[in-house]
C-alpha positions as CSV (number, residue, x, y, z in Angstrom):
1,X,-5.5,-15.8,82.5
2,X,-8.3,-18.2,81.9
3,X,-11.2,-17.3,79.8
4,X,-13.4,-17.6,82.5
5,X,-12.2,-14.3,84.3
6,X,-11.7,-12.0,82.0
7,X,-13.9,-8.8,81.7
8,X,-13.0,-7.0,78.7
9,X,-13.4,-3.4,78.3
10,X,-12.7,-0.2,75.4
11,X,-11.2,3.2,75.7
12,X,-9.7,5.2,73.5
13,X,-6.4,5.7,74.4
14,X,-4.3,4.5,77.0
15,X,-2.0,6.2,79.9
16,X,0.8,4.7,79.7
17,X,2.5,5.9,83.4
18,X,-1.0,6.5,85.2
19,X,-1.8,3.2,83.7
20,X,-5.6,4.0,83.4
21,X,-8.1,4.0,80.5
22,X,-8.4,7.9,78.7
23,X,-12.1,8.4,77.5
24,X,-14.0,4.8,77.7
25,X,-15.7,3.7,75.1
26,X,-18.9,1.1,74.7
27,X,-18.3,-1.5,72.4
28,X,-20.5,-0.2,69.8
29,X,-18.1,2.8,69.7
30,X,-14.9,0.8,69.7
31,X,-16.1,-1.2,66.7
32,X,-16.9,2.7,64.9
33,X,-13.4,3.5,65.0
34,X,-12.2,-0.1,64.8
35,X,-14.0,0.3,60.8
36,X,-12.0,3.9,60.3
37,X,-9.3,2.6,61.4
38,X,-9.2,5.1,64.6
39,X,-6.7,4.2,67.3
40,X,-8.2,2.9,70.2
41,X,-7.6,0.2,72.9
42,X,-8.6,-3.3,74.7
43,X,-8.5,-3.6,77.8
44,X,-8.2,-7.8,79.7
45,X,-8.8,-7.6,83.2
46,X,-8.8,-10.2,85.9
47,X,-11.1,-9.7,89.0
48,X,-8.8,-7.6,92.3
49,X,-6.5,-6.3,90.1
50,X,-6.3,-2.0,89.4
51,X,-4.2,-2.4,85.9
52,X,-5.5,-4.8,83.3
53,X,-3.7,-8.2,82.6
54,X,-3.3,-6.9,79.2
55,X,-4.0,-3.9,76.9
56,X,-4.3,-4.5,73.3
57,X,-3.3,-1.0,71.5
58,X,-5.0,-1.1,67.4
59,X,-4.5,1.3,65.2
60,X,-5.4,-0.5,61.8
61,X,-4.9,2.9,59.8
62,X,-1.2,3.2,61.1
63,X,-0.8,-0.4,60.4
64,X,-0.2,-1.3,63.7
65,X,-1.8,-3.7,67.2
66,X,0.6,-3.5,70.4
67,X,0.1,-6.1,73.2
68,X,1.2,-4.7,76.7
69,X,0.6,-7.2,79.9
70,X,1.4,-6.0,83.1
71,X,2.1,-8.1,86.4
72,X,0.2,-8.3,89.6
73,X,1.5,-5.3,91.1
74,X,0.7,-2.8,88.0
75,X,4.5,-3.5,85.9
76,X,4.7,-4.2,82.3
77,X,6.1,-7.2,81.4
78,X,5.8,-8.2,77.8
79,X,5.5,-5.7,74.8
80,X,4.6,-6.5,71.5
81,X,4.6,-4.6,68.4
82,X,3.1,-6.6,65.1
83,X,3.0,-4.5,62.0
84,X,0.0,-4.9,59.1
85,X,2.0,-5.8,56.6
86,X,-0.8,-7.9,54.3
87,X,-4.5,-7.3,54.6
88,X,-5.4,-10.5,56.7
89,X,-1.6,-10.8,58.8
90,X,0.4,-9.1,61.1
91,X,4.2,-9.1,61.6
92,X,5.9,-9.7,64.6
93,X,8.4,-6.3,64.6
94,X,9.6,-6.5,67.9
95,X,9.0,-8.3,71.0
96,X,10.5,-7.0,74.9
97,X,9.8,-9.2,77.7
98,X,10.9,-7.8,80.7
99,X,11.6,-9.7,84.8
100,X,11.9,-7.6,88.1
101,X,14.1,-9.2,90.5
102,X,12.0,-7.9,93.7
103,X,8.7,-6.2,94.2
104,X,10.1,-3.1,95.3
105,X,11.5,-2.7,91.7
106,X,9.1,0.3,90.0
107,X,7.6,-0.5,86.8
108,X,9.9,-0.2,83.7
109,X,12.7,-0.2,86.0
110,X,15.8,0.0,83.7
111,X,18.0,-2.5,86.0
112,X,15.5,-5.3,85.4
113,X,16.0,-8.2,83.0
114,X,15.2,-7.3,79.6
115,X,15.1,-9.5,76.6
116,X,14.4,-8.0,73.3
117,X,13.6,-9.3,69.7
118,X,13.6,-7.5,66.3
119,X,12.5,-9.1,63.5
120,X,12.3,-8.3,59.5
121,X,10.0,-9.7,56.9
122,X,13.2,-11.1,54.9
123,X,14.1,-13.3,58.0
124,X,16.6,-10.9,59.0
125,X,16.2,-10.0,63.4
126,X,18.4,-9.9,66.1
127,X,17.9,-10.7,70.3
128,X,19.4,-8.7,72.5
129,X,19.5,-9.9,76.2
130,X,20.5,-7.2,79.1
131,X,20.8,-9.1,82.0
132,X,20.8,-5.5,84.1
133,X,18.8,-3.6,81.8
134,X,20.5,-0.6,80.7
135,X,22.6,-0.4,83.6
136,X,25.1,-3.9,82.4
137,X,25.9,-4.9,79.4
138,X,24.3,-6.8,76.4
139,X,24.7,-9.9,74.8
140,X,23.4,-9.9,71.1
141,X,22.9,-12.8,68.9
142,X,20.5,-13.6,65.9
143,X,17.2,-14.1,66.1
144,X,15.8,-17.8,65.8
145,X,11.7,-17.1,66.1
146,X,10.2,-19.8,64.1
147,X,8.3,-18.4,61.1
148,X,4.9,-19.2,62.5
149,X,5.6,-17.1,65.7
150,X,6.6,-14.0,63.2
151,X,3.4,-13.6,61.4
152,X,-0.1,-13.1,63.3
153,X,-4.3,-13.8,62.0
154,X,-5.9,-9.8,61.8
155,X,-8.6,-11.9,63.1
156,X,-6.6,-12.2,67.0
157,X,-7.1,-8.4,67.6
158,X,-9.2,-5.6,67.8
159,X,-12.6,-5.5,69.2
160,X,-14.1,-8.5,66.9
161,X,-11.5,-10.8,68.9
162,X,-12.5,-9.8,71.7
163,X,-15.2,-12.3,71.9
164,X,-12.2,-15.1,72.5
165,X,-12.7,-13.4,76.0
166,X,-16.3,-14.6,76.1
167,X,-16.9,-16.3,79.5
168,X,-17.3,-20.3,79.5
169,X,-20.9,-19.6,80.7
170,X,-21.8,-18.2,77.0
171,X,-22.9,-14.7,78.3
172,X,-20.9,-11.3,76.7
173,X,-18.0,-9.6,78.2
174,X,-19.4,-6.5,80.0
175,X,-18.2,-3.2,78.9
176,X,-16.7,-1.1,81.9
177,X,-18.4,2.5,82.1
178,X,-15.9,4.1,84.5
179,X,-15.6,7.5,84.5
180,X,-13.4,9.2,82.2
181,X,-9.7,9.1,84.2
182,X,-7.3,11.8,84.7
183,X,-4.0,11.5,82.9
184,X,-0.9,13.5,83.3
185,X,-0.9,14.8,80.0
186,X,-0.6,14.3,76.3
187,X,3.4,13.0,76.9
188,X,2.3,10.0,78.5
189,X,-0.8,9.0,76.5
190,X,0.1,5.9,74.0
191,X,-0.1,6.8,70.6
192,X,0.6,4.7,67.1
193,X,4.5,4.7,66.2
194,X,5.5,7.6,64.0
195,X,8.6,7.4,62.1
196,X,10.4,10.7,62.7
197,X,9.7,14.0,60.8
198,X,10.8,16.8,59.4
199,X,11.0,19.1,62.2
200,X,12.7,22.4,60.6
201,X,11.8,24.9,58.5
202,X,14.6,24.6,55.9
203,X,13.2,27.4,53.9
204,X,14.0,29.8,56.1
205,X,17.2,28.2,57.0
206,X,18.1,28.8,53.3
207,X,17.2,32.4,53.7
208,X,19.3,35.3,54.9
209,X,18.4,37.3,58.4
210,X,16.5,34.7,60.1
211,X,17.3,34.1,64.0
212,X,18.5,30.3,64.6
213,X,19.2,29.6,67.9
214,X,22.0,26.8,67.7
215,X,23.9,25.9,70.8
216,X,26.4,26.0,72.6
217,X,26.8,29.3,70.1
218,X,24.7,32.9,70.7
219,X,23.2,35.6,68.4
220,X,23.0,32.9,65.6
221,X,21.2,33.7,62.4
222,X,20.8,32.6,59.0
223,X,23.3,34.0,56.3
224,X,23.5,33.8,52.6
225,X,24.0,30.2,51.5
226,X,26.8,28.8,49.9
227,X,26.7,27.4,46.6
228,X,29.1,24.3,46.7
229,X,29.0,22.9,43.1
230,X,26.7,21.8,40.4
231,X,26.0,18.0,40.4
232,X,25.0,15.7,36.8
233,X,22.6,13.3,37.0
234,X,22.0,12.6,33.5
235,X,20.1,9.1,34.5
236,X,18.1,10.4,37.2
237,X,19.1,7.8,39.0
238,X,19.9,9.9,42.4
239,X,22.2,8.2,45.3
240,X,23.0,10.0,48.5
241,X,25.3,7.8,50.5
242,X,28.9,7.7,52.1
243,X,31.5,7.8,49.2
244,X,33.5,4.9,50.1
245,X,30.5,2.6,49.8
246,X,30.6,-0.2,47.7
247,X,27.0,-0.3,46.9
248,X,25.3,3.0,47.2
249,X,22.1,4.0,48.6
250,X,20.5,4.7,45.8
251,X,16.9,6.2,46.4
252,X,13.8,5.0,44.5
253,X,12.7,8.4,44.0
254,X,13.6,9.9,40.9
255,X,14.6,13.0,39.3
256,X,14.9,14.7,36.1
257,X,17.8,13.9,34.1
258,X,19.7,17.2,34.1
259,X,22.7,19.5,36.0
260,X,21.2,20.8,40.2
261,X,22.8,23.0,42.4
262,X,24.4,21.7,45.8
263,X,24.4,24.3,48.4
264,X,24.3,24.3,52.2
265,X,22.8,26.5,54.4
266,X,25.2,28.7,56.9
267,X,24.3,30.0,60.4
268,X,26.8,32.7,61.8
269,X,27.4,33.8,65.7
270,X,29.5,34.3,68.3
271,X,31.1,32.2,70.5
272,X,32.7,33.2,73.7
273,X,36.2,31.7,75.6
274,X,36.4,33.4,79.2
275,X,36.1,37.2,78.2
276,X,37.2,36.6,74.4
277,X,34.5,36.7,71.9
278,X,34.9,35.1,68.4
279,X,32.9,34.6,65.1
280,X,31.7,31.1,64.5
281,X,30.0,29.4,61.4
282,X,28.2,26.5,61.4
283,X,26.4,25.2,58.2
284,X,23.8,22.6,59.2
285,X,22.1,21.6,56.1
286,X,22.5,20.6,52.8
287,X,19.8,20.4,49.7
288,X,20.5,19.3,46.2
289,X,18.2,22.6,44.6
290,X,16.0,20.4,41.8
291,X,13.5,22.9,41.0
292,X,13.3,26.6,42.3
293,X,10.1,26.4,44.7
294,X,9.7,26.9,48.2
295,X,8.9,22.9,49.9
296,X,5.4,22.8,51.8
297,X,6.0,19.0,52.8
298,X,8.4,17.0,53.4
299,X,8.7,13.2,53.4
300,X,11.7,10.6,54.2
301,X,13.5,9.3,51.1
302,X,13.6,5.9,50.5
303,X,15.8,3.1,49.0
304,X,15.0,-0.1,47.9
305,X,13.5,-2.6,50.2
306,X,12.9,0.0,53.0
307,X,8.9,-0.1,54.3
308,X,7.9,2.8,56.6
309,X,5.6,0.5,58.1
310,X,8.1,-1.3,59.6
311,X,9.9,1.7,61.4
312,X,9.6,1.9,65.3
313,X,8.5,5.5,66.8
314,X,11.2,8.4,66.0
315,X,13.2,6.1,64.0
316,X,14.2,6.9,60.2
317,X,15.9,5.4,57.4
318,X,18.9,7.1,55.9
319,X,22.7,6.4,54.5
320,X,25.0,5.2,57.2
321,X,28.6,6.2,57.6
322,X,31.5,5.5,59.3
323,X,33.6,8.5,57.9
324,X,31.1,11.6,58.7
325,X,30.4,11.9,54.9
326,X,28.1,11.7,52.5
327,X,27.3,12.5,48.9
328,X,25.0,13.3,46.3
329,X,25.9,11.2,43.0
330,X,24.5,9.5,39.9
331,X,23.8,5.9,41.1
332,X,24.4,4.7,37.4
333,X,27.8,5.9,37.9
334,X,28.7,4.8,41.4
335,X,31.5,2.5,40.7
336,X,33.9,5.1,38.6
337,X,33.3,7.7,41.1
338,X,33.6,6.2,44.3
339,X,36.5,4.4,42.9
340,X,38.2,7.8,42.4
341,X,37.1,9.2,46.1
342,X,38.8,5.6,46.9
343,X,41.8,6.9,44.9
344,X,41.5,10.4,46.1
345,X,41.7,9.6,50.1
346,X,43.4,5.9,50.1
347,X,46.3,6.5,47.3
348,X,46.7,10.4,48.0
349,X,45.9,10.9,43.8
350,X,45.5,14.5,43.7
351,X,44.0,13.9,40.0
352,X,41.3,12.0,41.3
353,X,39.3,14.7,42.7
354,X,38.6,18.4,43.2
355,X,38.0,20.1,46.4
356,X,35.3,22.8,46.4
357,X,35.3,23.9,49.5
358,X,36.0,22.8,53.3
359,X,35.0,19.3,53.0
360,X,33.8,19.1,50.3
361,X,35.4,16.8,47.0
362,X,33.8,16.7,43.5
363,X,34.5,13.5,41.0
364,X,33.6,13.8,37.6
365,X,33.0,10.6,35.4
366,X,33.8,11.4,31.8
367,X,32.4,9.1,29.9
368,X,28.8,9.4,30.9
369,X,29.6,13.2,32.1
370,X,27.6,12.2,36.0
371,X,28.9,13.9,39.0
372,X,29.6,12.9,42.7
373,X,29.9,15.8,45.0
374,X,30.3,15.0,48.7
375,X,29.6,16.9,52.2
376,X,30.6,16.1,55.9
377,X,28.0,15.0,58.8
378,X,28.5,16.0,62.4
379,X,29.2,12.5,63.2
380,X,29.2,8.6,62.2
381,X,25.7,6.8,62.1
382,X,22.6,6.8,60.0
383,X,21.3,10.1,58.5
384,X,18.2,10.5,57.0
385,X,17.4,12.0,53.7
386,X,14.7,14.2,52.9
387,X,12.1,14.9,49.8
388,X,10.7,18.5,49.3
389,X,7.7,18.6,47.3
390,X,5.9,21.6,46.5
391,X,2.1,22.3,46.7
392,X,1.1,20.6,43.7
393,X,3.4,17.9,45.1
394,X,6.3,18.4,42.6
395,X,9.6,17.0,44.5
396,X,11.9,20.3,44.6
397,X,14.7,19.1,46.8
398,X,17.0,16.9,48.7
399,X,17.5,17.7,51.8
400,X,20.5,16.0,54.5
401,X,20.6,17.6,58.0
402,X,24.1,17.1,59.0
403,X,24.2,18.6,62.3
404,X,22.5,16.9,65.5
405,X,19.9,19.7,65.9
C-alpha cells in the first residue's frame, strides 16, 4: 500500500463483523484519548475499497496495539497482537496470518490456511500451521522469529504515527467524517484483551439456601460447606499445584505464617434417570479460609515469571494437571510432601498419608510441622487460582473453581 494512497482516518472502536468504524473521531480527539490512554482505532484506507487496508487497534492503558489488514474483498488476513511491555517498545505476542483458497470463501472462514505464532519475552513461542484451518490437522513446531521482528518502536503506532501515512505531496492525511455506523451490537465491537475474571459470587456459594443452577442437575442450592482439614503454612510461602509435581507452583502472593481452614463449598439437587429421581452433590469450589471476611474483589494469583500483560483475551494462568488434582501446601516444604503423595499413590504406603474425605489426602511434614492437603478438579488442564481481598484490600482467601461452570 504505497504511501501515496493512503487516507488515514480515527474512530473509536471498531466492528469487527460489520467491519465499519463505531463513533468517528477527528484527529484532535483521537490524540485526547491517545494521552489517557483511551482505546480507540486507526483506520488505512486505499481509494475503491469499503473496508480499510488496515486497522490499527491502541489501547496504551491496557498495554496493548493490534494490527488487523484485510484483503480486497473485505477478509482479514494478518492479525497482530504486540504487548507494551517497556515504556518505548512493544512485544510481538502473537501473530495469525490467514490465505482463502477462493473468493467465495467468507471472511474468517475456518477451512482457510492459517498460520499462527506465539511468542514470550524469554524467547520461548511456538508456530502452529493448519493447513485446513480448524477443520485438518496442525503441524506445530518452535518458533524461529528473529529478535528484531519480536520487539516493536511505541513510536510505529497510534495517532502520532500516523503521519508515516502522510502523502508524498507533503499535504496531511484527511480525517473521514462519516456518519456514525450502525453495529450489530456490543458482542461484535473490538475491545482490549482481558484476561479472564472472576465470574461467581463465591460468598454466596459458601453460604447455605442460595439457588445455584448447575446442570445437567435441577432444584440445586447451596448447603452447609464442608470443612476438609486445616492446612500449616508456617513460612507463608503458599503453593497450590498438582501433588505429583516436581517443582510446585508456588504463588508470589503471601500469607501469614499460621494454621487456615480448607473447605469446599457443596451444591445439592436432584437428578432424574427415566422416572427415577435421586439426590446428587456436587461441590464446585474450594477456598483456603485466611482471614474471616466476606471478599469484594477478586484478582488471579500469580507465580513467578507470569505477566498479565502478556495473557490473550479470556485466558488465565493457573496450576496444570494431568491427574485432576491439586493442592494447597507450604512451598518451603514441597519436596517431603509431595514425596509422600508420591509414596502414597505410586508405592500403595498407607503411612504416607491421610485421607479426609472423598478425594481428598493430607501429608504432614514433621520436622517443620507444614501441611499439604489436596482436592480433585473436574478434569486435566490448567486451573486458575484466585485472591480474595477484602475492602480495605486485605487478601482473605484462596479460591480454586474445580468444576467447569
Amino acid at each position: 500500500m504505497g504511501k501515496d494512497t493512503v487516507a488515514v482516518s480515527y474512530a473509536e472502536g471498531w466492528d469487527a463483523v460489520a467491519r465499519r468504524a463505531f463513533r468517528p473521531l477527528t484527529r484532535a480527539q483521537a490524540e485526547e484519548r491517545d494521552g489517557a490512554g483511551e482505546p480507540y482505532v486507526v483506520l488505512h484506507r486505499a481509494p475503491g475499497r469499503a473496508v480499510p487496508a488496515e486497522v490499527h487497534l491502541i489501547a496504551w492503558r491496557d498495554h496493548f496495539v493490534g494490527q488487523w489488514a484485510y484483503d480486497e474483498l473485505g477478509r482479514r488476513t494478518h492479525d497482530v497482537d504486540l504487548r507494551l511491555l517497556e515504556d518505548d517498545r512493544l512485544f510481538l505476542r502473537r501473530y495469525v496470518e490467514r490465505r482463502y483458497a477462493a473468493p467465495e470463501q467468507p471472511d474468517l472462514a475456518p477451512d482457510a490456511w492459517r498460520l499462527t505464532v506465539e511468542l514470550y519475552p524469554d524467547h520461548r513461542g511456538r508456530k502452529i500451521l493448519e493447513e485446513r484451518g480448524d477443520k485438518g490437522g496442525s503441524f506445530h513446531t518452535l518458533a524461529d522469529m528473529p529478535e528484531e521482528r519480536r520487539w516493536h518502536d511505541r513510536s510505529e503506532f497510534g495517532v502520532r504515527a500516523a503521519d508515516a501515512s502522510r502523502p508524498s505531496d507533503g499535504t496531511a492525511p484527511h480525517d473521514v467524517t462519516a456518519p456514525e455506523a450502525a453495529f450489530a451490537g456490543d458482542a461484535s465491537l473490538w475491545h482490549p484483551p482481558e484476561p479472564r475474571r472472576m465470574e461467581l459470587a463465591v460468598a454466596d456459594l459458601f453460604q447455605p439456601g442460595n439457588s445455584f443452577p448447575m446442570e445437567p442437575w435441577e432444584n440445586t442450592e447451596t448447603a452447609e460447606p464442608r470443612h476438609i482439614a486445616m492446612v500449616r503454612i508456617p513460612t507463608g510461602r503458599l503453593a497450590v499445584s498438582d501433588p505429583l509435581d516436581k517443582e510446585p507452583r508456588e504463588l508470589t502472593e503471601r500469607v501469614p505464617p499460621g494454621e487456615y481452614a480448607l473447605e469446599t463449598a457443596v451444591i445439592v439437587g436432584e437428578g432424574t434417570y427415566g422416572e427415577e429421581r435421586f439426590p446428587v452433590t456436587e461441590e464446585p469450589v474450594v477456598r483456603l479460609l485466611i482471614r474471616d471476611e466476606p471478599a469484594v474483589t477478586w484478582e488471579l494469583a500469580l507465580s513467578e515469571g507470569e505477566d498479565p500483560r502478556l495473557l490473550l483475551d479470556g485466558h488465565a494462568y493457573g496450576f496444570g494437571t494431568d491427574g485432576a488434582a491439586g493442592c494447597f501446601a507450604d512451598a518451603a516444604a514441597w519436596e517431603t510432601l509431595s514425596g509422600k503423595v508420591r509414596r502414597y499413590y505410586e508405592e500403595q504406603d498407607g503411612d504416607a498419608c491421610v485421607s479426609v474425605g472423598d478425594g481428598h489426602i493430607h501429608a504432614v511434614d514433621e520436622a517443620t510441622g507444614s501441611d499439604l492437603v489436596s482436592f480433585c478438579t473436574g478434569g486435566d488442564g490448567t486451573w486458575p487460582v484466585w485472591l480474595g481481598r477484602s475492602a480495605a484490600g486485605e487478601l482473605v482467601s484462596v479460591v480454586v473453581i474445580t468444576s467447569y461452570l
